[in-house]
N, C-alpha and C positions, 0 to 999 in steps of 0.2 A: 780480161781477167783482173777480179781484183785481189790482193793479198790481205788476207782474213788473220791468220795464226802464223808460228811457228811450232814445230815438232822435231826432236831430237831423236838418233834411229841410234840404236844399243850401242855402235859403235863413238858415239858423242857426238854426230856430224848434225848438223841442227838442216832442215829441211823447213820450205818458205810453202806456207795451204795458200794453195789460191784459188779462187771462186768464180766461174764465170758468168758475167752480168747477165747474159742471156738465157744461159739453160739450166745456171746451178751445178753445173760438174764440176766436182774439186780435184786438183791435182797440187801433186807436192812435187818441188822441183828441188835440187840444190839450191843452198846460199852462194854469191858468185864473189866473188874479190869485190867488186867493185859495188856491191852492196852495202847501201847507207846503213852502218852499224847502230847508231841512235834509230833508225825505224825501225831494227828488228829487235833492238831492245825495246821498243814500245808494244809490239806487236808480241814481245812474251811475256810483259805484265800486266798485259791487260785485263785478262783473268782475274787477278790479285787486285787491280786499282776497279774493277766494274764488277764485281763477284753479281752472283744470279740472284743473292737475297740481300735484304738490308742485313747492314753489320752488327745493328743492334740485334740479331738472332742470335752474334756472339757471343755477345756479353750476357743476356739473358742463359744461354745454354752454362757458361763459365760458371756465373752465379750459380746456377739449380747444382750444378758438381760440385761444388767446395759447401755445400750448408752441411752440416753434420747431422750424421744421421739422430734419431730421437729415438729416447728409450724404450718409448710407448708405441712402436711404431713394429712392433714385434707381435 
């Protein structure tokens, strides 16, 4: 089993995905006490630090939303 993500369940309890090498079945299990806290704060930003697109889609999207609109465009 390896550990993939974390996920938080409504009540704030954060739950550890894990992935098994072999067959691909995911199970979420509790966080234990003695879980290394710097790995599952890695393991929740990862999203954020490796995002699915280039970042420059951002900036390009930001840009297109702040140009004003044109008069002539009516």
């Amino acid at each position: 089993m390896e550990p993939v993500a974390v996920c938080v369940r409504a009540d704030g309890e954060w739950m550890l995905v894990h992935r098994c090498n072999g067959c691909d079945v995911v199970h979420l299990n509790r966080i234990a006490g003695d879980d290394n806290p710097l790995a599952l704060m890695h393991l929740a930003v990862r999203p954020l630090a490796q995002p699915p697109f280039p970042l420059e889609w951002l900036i390009c999207s930001q840009a297109h939303r702040q140009q004003p609109a044109r008069a002539d465009a009516e």
